[in-house]
C-alpha positions in Angstrom: -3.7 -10.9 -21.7 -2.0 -8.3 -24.1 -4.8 -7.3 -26.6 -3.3 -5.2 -29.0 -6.6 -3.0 -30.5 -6.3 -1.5 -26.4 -2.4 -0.5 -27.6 -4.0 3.0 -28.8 -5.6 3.5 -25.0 -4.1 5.9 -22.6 -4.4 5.6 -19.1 -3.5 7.6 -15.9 -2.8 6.8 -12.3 -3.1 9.0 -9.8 -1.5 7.4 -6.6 1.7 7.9 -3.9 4.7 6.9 -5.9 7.4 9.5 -4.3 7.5 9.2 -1.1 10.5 7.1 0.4 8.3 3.8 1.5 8.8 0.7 0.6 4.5 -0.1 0.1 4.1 3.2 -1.9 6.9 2.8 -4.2 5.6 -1.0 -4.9 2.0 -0.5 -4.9 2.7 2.2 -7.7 4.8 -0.6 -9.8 2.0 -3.4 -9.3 -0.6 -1.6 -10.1 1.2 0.2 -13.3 2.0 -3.1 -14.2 -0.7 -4.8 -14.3 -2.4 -2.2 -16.1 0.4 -2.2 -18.8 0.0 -5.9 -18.9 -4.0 -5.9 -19.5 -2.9 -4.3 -23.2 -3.2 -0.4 -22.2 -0.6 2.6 -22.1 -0.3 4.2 -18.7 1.6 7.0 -17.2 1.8 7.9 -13.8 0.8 11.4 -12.6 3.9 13.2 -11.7 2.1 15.2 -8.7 3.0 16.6 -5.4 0.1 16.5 -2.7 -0.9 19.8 -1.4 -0.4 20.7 2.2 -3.3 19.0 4.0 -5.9 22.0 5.5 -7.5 21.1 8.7 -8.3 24.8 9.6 -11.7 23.8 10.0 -10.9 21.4 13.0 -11.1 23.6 16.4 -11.2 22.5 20.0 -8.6 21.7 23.0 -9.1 17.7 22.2 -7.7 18.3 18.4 -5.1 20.1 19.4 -4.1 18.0 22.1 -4.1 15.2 19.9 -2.3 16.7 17.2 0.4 17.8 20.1 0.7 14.2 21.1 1.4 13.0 17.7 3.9 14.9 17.3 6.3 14.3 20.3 5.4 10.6 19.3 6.4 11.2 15.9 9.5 12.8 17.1 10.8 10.6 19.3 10.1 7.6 16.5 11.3 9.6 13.7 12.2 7.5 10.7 15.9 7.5 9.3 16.9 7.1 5.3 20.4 7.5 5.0 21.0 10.0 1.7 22.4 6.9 -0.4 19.0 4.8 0.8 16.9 8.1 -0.3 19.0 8.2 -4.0 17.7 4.3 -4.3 14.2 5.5 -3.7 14.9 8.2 -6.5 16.6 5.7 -8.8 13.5 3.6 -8.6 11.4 5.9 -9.6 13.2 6.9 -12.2 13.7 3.9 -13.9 10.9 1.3 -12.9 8.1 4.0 -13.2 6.5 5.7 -16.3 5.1 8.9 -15.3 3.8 11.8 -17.0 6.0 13.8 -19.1 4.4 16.8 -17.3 3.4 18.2 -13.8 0.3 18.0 -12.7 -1.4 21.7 -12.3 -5.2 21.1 -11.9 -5.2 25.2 -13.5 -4.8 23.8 -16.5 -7.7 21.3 -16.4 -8.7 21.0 -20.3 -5.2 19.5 -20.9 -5.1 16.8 -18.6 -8.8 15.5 -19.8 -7.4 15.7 -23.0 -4.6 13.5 -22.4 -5.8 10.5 -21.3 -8.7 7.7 -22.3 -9.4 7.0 -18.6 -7.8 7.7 -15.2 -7.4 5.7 -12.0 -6.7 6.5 -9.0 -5.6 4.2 -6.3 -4.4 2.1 -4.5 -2.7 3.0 -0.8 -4.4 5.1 1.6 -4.7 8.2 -1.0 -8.4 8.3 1.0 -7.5 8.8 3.9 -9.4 12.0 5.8 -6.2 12.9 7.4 -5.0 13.8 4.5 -7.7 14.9 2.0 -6.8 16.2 -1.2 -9.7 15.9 -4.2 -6.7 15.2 -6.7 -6.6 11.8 -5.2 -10.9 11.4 -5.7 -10.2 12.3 -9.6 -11.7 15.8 -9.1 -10.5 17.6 -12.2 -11.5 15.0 -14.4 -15.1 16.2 -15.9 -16.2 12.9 -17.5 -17.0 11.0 -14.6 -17.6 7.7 -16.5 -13.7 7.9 -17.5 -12.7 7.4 -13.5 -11.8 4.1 -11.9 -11.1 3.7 -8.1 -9.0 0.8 -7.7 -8.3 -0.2 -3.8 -7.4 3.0 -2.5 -7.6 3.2 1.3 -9.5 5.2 3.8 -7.1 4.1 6.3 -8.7 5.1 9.5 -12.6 4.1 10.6 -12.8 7.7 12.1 -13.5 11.8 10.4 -12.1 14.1 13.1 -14.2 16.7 10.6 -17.5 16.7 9.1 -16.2 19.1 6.4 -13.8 16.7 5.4 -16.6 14.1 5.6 -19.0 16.0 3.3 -16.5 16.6 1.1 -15.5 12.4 0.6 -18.7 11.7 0.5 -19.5 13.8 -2.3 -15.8 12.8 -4.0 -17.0 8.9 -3.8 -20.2 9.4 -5.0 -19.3 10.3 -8.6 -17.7 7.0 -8.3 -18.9 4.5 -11.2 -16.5 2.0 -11.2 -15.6 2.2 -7.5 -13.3 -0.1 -5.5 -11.5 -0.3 -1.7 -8.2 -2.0 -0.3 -10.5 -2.9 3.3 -13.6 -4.0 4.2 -14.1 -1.2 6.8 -13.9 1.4 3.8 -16.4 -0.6 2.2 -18.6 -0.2 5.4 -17.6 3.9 5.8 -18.7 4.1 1.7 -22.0 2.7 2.4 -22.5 4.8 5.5 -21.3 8.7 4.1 -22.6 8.0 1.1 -24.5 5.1 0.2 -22.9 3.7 -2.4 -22.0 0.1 -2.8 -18.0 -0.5 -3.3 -16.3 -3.4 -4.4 -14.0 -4.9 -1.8 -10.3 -5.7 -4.0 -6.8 -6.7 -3.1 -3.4 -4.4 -3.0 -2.5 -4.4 -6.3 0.7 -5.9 -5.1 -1.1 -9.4 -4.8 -2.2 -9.4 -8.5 1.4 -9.8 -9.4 2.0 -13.5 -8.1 5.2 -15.2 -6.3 6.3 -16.4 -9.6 6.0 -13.2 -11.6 7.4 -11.1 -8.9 10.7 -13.8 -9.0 11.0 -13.4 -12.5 10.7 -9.5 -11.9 13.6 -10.1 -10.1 15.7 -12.0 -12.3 15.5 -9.6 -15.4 16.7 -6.8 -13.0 19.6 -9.3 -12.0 18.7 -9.3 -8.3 19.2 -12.1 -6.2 16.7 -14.4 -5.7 18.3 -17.2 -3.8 20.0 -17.2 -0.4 22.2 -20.1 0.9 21.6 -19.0 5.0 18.2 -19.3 6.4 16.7 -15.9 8.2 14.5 -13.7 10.1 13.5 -10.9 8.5 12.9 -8.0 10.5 11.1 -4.7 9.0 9.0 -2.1 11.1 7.2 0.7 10.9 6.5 1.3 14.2 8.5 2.0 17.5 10.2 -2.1 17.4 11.8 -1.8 20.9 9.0 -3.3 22.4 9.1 -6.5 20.5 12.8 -6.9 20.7 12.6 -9.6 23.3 10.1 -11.4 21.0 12.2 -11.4 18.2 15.1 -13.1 20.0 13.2 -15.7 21.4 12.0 -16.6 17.6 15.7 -16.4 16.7 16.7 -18.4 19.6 13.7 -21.3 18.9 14.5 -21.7 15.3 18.1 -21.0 15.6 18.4 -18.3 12.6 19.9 -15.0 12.6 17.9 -11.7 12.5 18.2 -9.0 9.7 16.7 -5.6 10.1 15.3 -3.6 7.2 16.2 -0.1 9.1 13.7 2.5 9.3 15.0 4.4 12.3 18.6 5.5 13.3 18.8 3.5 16.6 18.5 0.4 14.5 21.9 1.1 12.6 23.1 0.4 15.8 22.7 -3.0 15.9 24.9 -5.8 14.4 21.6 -7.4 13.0 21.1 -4.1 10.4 21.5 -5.1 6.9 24.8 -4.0 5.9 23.8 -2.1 2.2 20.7 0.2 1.5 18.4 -1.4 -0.7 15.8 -0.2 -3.2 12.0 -1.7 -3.4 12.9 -4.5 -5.6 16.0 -5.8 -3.5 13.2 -5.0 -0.4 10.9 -7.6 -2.1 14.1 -9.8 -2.6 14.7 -10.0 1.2 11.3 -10.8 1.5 11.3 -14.0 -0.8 14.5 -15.1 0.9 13.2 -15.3 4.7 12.5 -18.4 6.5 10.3 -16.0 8.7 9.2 -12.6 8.8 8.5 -10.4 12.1 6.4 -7.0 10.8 4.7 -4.4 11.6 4.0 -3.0 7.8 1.0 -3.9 6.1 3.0 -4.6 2.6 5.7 -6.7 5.0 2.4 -8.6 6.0 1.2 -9.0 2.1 4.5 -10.2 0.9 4.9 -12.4 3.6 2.1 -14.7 2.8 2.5 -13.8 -1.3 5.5 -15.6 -0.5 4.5 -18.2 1.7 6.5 -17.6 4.4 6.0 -17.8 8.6 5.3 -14.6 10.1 4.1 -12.3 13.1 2.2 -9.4 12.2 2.6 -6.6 15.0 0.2 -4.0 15.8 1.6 -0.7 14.9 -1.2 1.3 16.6 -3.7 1.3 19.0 -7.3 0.5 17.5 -9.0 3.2 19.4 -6.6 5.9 18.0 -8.1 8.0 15.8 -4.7 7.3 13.2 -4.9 3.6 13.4 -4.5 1.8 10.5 -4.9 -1.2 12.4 -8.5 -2.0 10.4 -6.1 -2.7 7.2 -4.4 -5.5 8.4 -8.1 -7.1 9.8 -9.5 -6.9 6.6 -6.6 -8.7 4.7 -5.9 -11.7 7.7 -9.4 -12.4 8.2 -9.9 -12.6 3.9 -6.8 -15.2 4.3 -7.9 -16.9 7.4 -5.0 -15.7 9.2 -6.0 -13.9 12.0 -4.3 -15.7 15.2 -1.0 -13.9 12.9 -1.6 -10.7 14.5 -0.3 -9.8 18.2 0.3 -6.5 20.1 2.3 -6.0 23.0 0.0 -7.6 25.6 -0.8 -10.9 23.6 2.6 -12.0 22.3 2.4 -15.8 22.4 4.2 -18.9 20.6 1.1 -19.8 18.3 2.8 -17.5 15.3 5.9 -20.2 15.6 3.8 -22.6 14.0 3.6 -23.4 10.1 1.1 -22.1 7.7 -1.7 -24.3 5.5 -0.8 -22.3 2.5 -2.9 -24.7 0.4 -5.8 -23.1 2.2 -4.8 -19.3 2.4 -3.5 -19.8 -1.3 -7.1 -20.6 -2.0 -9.5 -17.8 -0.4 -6.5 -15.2 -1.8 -6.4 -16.8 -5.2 -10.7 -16.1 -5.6 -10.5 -12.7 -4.4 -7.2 -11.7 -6.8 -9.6 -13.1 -9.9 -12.5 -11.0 -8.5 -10.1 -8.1 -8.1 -8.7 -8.5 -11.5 -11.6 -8.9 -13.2 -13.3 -5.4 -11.9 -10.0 -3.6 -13.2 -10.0 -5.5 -16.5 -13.7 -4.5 -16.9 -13.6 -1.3 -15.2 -10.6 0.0 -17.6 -12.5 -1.3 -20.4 -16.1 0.6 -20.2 -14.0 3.5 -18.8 -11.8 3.5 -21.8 -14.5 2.7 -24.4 -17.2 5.5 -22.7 -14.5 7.8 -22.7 -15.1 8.3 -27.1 -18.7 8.7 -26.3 
């Protein structure tokens, strides 16, 4: 795919990369990667989100709501021991290229200079709970040099019609525009009229093979002699506990726990030795089944062919639910009888998969989504020398 007349190219994403999650840190290294791998240079903006302003948002419901988060997110805090945290940074450091430079959107002239065409993309860098115009490409002035590639609007609801006005304005300087869902595709039509082109997580244009062969060059394990559940949530996971065991108890495996919280270091199921994203993907190629809350647990699950129970991490009426995510993806797959919450747990996830099938309906939308990058980098790159 190389094409070496693009070696002289410069590209920038603007995504996530440093925060310590396991779907950040990988959607960041697909999505670089592939880019490197269609023939152009690219460098990751090093760039540290600004604190999110929701001054304009008034009213006893808000601040209710955001009251209520808050106890919930303190009693369901998530735990990274420091040496799990120094993986994270060691990741970074050595899997990712970023910009020699951080970002200051003062100094605007440089960073237009610097770079043949920027993308921005792909986790849920849209999201209106977190608006920041860095992640909409704002400071670049040539609009025809900025590519959207499946970033994520996350949530179906705008608690603020400032924030709304402001997205809509953001996505419509959009040429080459792309979502992760088909609900942003929906919510880009609505505030703004624009057509966007549904694409997959970048993590899903890197197949099973390649990711195995990632793997192997970076002398990670990619074979495991014991079969096993792999457990890794987001979410509070005491209420599926009893689910769990009565998977491990049918198919007579052993559970391991990817731990995101301190109460699961507790249990004798918790994998023993932190791991970085690439020995997370590792676990993930190993499992005979997978029980998950995460949306990237649910994407490498099937990129890997494996069995699998997708959990609902949040209530689809919530005005945080990221619920519409997982939809989007199942129902492109024809996997929707994966997904359970707590009130519909029921044996019909025990049974195997037709991967021939989902391998199929993902397979034509990866093309799709790889050919709108491949074309979208090139007349980005190309107007850019206009």
């Amino acid at each position: 795919m190389n094409d070496n007349t693009l070696k002289s190219k410069k590209t920038a994403l603007m995504t996530w990369y440093s925060y310590p999650n396991y779907g950040t840190a990988l959607q960041a290294f697909a999505l670089q990667h592939v880019i490197i791998n269609l023939g152009y240079e690219n460098e990751i903006i090093c760039y540290t989100p600004k604190n999110i302003n929701l001054k304009s948002q008034k009213g006893i419901r808000v601040l209710f709501a955001r009251f209520r988060r808050k106890i919930d997110y303190l009693l369901n805090t998530p735990y990274l021991s420091p040496e799990q945290i120094n993986k994270f940074r060691s990741f970074t450091e050595t899997e990712l290229i970023k910009s020699p430079i951080l970002f200051d959107n003062s100094d605007e002239e440089k960073w237009n200079s610097m770079y043949d065409a920027f993308v921005c993309g792909s986790d849920q860098i849209w999201s209106p709970v977190n608006y920041d115009s860095n992640y909409f490409l704002s400071f670049v002035k040539n609009k025809s040099k900025i590519i959207a590639y499946a970033p994520s609007i996350g949530t179906p609801f705008f608690k603020s019609n400032e924030i709304k006005e402001k997205m809509s304005k953001d996505i419509s300087c959009f040429k080459y525009l792309s979502v992760r869902e088909s609900s942003g595709v929906k919510i880009i039509k609505d505030i703004c009229g624009k057509d966007a082109t549904l694409v997959v997580d970048p993590t899903l244009l890197i197949s099973r093979n390649e990711w195995l062969d990632i793997l192997c060059k970076r002398s990670i394990p990619i074979e495991c002699n014991e079969q096993y559940i792999l457990c890794y949530f987001l979410g509070n996971a005491k209420q599926y506990e009893n689910y769990v065991n009565r998977i491990s108890s049918i198919l007579h495996m052993p559970v391991i726990i990817i731990p995101m919280f301190k109460q699961q270091y507790k249990s004798k199921c918790v994998i023993k030795n932190d791991i970085d994203p690439l020995e997370f993907v590792s676990l993930f190629a190993n499992a005979a089944y997978v029980c998950t809350d995460s949306y990237h647990g649910v994407l490498f699950s099937v990129n890997f062919h494996k069995r699998f129970t997708a959990f609902k991490r949040f209530k689809d009426n919530s005005s945080f639910s990221q619920n519409t995510r997982l939809y989007s993806f199942l129902k492109l797959v024809g996997l929707e009888t994966r997904i359970v919450d707590k009130a519909g747990l029921n044996d019909m996830c025990l049974s195997n998969i037709n991967y021939r099938d989902v391998e199929s309906n993902l397979m034509k939308a990866k093309r799709a989504s790889l050919s709108f990058l491949k074309e979208s980098l090139l007349k980005a790159t190309s107007e850019s020398n206009i």
